[in-house]
N, C-alpha and C positions, 0 to 999 in steps of 0.2 A: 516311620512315616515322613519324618523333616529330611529324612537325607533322599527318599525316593523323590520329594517336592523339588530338591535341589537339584536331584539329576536332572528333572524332566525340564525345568527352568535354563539348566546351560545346554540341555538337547536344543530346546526353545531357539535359544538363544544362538547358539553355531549354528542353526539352520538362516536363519535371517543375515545373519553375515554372509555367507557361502551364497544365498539367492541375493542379496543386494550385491554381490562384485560379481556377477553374473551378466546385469543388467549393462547395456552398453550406454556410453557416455555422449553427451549429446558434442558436438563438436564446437568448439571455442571461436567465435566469431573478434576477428581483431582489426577487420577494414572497416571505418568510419561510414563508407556507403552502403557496403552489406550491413551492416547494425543495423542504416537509418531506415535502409529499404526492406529488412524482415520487422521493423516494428512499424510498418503503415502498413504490411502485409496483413500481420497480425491484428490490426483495429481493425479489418475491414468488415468483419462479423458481430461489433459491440454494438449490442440495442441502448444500453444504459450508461449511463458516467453520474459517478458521486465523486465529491473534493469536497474535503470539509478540511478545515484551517485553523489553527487559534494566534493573535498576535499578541505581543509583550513587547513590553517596552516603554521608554518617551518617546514624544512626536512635539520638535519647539512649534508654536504658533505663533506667527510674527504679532506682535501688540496683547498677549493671550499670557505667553510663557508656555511651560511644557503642559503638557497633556499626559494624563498614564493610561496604557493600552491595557493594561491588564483587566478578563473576562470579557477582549472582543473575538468575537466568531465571526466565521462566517462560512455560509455553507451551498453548494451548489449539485443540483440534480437535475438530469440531463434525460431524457427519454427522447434517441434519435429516430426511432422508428416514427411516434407521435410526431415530432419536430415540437415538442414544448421543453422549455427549463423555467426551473424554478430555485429562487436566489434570496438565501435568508444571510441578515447579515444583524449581527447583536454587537450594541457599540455604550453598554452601561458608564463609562466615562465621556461619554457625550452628551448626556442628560444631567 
């Protein structure tokens, strides 16, 4: 039985190699204007945008000293269809 498991596994397995180099490759974009103008091509259909962020670090404050950035967020959600965003931002070394 473990040796039919293993035939059937590299059957498996050289079928998905032989169909993945089958498939054609998508063609390698190297002009700065074509990149810039297939990726606002490509936004033109986005209803949604999330960015969420985390920062680290010091920040000096003049008359303060440093500040530590560690556990600030912050987070942004975009819904362009509605035309609303909403903008969380956590700043626990600021309290």
């Amino acid at each position: 039985m473990p040796r039919r498991l293993l035939a059937l596994l590299a059957l498996i397995g050289a079928l998905t190699v032989i169909a993945c180099q089958g498939s054609p490759a998508a063609p390698a974009l190297s002009d700065p204007k074509d990149i810039l103008a297939k990726t606002v091509l490509s936004l033109k259909d986005v209803k949604t945008v999330q960015i969420k962020g985390d920062l680290t670090g010091t920040v000096q404050v003049p008359n303060s000293g440093a500040l530590d950035l560690k556990g600030t967020t912050a987070s942004l959600d975009a819904d362009i269809a509605a035309k609303t965003i909403h903008v969380t931002v956590s700043a626990p070394s600021f309290l």
